[in-house]
C-alpha positions in Angstrom: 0.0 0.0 0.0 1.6 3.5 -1.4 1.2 6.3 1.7 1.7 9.8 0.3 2.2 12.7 2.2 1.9 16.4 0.9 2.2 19.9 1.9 0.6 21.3 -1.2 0.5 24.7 1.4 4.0 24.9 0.6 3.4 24.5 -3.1 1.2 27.1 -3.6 2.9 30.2 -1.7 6.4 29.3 -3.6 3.7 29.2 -6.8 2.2 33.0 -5.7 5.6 33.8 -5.0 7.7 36.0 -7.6 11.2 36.7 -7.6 12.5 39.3 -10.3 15.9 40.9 -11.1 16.0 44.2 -12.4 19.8 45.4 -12.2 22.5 43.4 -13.0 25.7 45.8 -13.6 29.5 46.1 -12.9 31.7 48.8 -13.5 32.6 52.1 -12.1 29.6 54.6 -11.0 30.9 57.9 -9.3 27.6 59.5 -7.5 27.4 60.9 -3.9 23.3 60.8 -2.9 22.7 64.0 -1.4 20.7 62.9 1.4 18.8 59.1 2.5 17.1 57.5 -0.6 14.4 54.8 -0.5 14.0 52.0 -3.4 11.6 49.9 -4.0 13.9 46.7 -4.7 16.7 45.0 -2.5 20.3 45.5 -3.7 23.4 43.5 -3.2 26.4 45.8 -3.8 29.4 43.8 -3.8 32.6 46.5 -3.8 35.5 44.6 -5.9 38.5 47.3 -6.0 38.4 50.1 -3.8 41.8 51.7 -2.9 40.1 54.8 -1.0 37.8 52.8 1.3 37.5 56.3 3.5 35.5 57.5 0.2 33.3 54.9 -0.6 30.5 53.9 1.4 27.1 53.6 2.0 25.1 55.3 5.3 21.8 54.9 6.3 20.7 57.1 9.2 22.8 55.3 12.0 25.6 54.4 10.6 28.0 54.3 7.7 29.1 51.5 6.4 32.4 52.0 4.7 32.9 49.7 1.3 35.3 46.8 1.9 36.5 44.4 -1.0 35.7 40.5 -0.2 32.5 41.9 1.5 28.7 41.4 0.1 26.2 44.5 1.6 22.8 43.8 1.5 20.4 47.0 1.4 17.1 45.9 2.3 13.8 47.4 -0.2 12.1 50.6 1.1 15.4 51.4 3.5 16.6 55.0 3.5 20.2 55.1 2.3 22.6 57.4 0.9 25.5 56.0 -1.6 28.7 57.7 -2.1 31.1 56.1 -4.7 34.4 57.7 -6.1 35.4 57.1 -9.7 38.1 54.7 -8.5 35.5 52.0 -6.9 34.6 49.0 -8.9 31.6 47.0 -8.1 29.3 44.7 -8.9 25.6 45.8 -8.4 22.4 43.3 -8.0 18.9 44.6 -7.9 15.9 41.9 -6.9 12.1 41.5 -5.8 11.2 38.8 -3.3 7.1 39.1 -3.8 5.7 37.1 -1.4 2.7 38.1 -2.3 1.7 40.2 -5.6 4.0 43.4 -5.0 4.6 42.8 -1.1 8.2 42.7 -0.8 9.2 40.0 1.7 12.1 42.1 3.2 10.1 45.9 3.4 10.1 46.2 6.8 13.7 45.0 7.5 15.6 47.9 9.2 19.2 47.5 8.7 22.0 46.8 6.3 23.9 43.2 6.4 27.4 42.8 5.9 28.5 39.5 5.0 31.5 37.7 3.1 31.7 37.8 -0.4 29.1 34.2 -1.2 31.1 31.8 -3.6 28.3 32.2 -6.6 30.7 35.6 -7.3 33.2 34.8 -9.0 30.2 32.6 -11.5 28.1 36.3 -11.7 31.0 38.0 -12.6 32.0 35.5 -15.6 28.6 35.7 -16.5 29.6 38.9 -18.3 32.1 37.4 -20.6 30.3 34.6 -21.8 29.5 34.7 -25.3 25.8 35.4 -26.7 24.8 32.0 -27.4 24.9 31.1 -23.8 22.6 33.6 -22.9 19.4 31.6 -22.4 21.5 28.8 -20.2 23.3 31.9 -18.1 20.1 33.6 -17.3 18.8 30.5 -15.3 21.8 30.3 -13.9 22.1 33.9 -12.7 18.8 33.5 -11.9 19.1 30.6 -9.5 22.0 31.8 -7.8 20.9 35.1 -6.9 17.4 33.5 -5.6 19.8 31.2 -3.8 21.8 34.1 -2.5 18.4 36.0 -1.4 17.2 33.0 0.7 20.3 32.6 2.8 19.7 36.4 4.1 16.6 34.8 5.5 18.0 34.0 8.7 20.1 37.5 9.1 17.3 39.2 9.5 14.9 38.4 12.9 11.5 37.0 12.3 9.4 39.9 13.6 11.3 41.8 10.5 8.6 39.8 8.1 5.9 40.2 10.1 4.3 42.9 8.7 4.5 41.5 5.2 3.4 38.5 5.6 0.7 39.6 8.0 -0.2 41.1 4.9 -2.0 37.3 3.4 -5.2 38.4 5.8 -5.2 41.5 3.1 -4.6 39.4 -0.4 -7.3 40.4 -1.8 -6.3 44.4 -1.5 -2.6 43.5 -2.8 -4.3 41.8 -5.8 -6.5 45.2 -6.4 -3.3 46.8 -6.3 -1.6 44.8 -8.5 -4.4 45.6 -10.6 -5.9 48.7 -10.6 -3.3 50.8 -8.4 -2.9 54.3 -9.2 -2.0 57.6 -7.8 -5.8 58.2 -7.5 -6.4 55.1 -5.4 -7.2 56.1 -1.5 -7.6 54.6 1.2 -11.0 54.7 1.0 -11.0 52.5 -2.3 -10.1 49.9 0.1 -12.1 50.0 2.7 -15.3 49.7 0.4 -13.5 47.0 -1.0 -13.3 45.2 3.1 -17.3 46.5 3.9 -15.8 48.9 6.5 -15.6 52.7 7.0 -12.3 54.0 6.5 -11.6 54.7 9.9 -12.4 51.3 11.3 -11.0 50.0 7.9 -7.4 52.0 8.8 -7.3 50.8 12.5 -7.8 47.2 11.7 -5.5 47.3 9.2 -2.9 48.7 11.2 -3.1 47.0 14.3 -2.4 43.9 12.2 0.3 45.1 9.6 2.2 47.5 11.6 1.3 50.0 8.9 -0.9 52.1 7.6 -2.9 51.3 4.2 -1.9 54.5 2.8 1.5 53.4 3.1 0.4 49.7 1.2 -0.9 51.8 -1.6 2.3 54.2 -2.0 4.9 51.2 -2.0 2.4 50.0 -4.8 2.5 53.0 -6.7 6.1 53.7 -6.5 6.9 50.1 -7.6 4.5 50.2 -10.9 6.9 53.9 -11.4 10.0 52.5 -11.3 9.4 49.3 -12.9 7.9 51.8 -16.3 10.7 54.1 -15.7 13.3 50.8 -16.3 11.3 50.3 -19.3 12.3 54.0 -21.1 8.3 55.2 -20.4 8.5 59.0 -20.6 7.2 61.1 -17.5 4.5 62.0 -19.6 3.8 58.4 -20.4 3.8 57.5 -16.4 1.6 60.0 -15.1 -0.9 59.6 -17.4 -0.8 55.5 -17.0 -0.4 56.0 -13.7 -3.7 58.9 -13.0 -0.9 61.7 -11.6 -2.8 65.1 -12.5 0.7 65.7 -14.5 4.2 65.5 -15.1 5.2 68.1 -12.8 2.7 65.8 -9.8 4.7 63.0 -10.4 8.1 63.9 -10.5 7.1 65.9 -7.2 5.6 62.3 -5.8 9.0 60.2 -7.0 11.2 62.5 -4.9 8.9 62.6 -2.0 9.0 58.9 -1.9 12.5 58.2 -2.8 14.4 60.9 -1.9 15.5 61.9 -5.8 14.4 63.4 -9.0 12.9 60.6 -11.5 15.4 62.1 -14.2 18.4 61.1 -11.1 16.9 57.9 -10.7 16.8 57.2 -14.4 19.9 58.5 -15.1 21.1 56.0 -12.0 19.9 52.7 -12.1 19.2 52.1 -15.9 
């Protein structure tokens, strides 16, 4: 007699689950953020040469982290940083998503930046870059897979009350998957408490006393995902406030900065 045992559970939240890559660069990058900047994605900065380590680093609002060769820093999505990088560092930069849910980054509410040794998948990411055309299908999976591998294993740096809020966030799905939708700089709060049967205020306090946040927050991190993800893509700023309901240009350019900390033309000119 055949006994099976399943945990189809499992199945389906690795099968909801999305992980994306959206910045996969080395080089040299001189830029010095003028004050703390917020992005919607996790990055893995790994500094390769850097003979002024005094003038390379990255600082959040406790602490600067100075930019050691043979060292791997993690900067979690949504943490305020500022970057300051000489035209003598070379690095190795890694942007990634780890959606739990649709557009609910598993590490949002993580507060701090990691420092770890350089992981041995580095030296296979850098030759990555070398490898001739007709490899490219086979190297992407591989990329792929190494950096999702990479983004587990920072699972257990972080404490487990740092993915609470997110994943508190399943009681809510069907709100994320509205967002993922229909999400626009003209969706309130009030949007989704019709959506729950509630009135907005008793809406906003449940919500809160279960995420940790507030829904108006839920809806920005939306909002500011969906605009960096079209400005990746080229989109104009025309193009992104009218896809995106801003009253104009001039709206959303002043909404980017007020989330992120920097122009949309900086960011652009940045991280694509």
């Amino acid at each position: 007699m055949a006994i099976l045992y399943s945990r189809n559970d499992l199945l389906n939240i690795f099968n909801n689950a999305r992980f994306s890559i959206s910045h996969y660069v080395h080089g040299y990058y001189p830029c010095s953020d003028r004050q703390l900047v917020a992005s919607p994605f996790n990055r893995m900065f790994f500094p390769l040469k850097n003979p002024n380590i005094k003038d390379n680093y990255i600082e959040d609002a406790n602490y600067k982290h100075l930019l050691y060769p043979g060292k791997m820093y993690f900067v979690p999505a949504f943490f305020p940083v500022k970057f300051s990088l000489n035209k003598e560092l070379y690095f190795l930069s890694i942007h990634m998503n780890m959606d739990i849910f649709p557009n609910v980054e598993l590490f949002s509410d993580c507060s701090h930046i990691e420092e770890i040794a350089n992981p041995p998948e580095l030296d296979s990411l850098m030759q990555f870059f070398n490898n001739p055309p007709e490899n490219s299908y086979c190297d992407a999976l591989k990329m792929g897979s190494m950096i999702f591998s990479m983004t587990v294993k920072l699972f257990d740096r972080y404490k487990a009350e740092n993915f609470s809020a997110p994943l508190a966030l399943k009681k809510f799905s069907h709100l994320a998957d509205f967002l993922n939708q229909n999400g626009n700089a003209k969706t309130s709060v009030s949007d989704l408490a019709e959506i729950c049967g509630l009135s907005r205020e008793n809406f906003t306090r449940n919500f809160t006393a279960i995420t940790g946040f507030t829904p108006k927050k839920l809806i920005d991190r939306f909002v500011i995902k969906r605009c960096v993800m079209l400005l990746n893509k080229g989109a104009s700023f025309k193009e992104i406030s009218y896809q995106l309901k801003f009253s104009n240009e001039f709206v959303f350019s002043r909404y980017f900065k007020r989330m992120t900390g920097e122009s949309p033309k900086n960011w652009r000119n940045k991280h694509t």
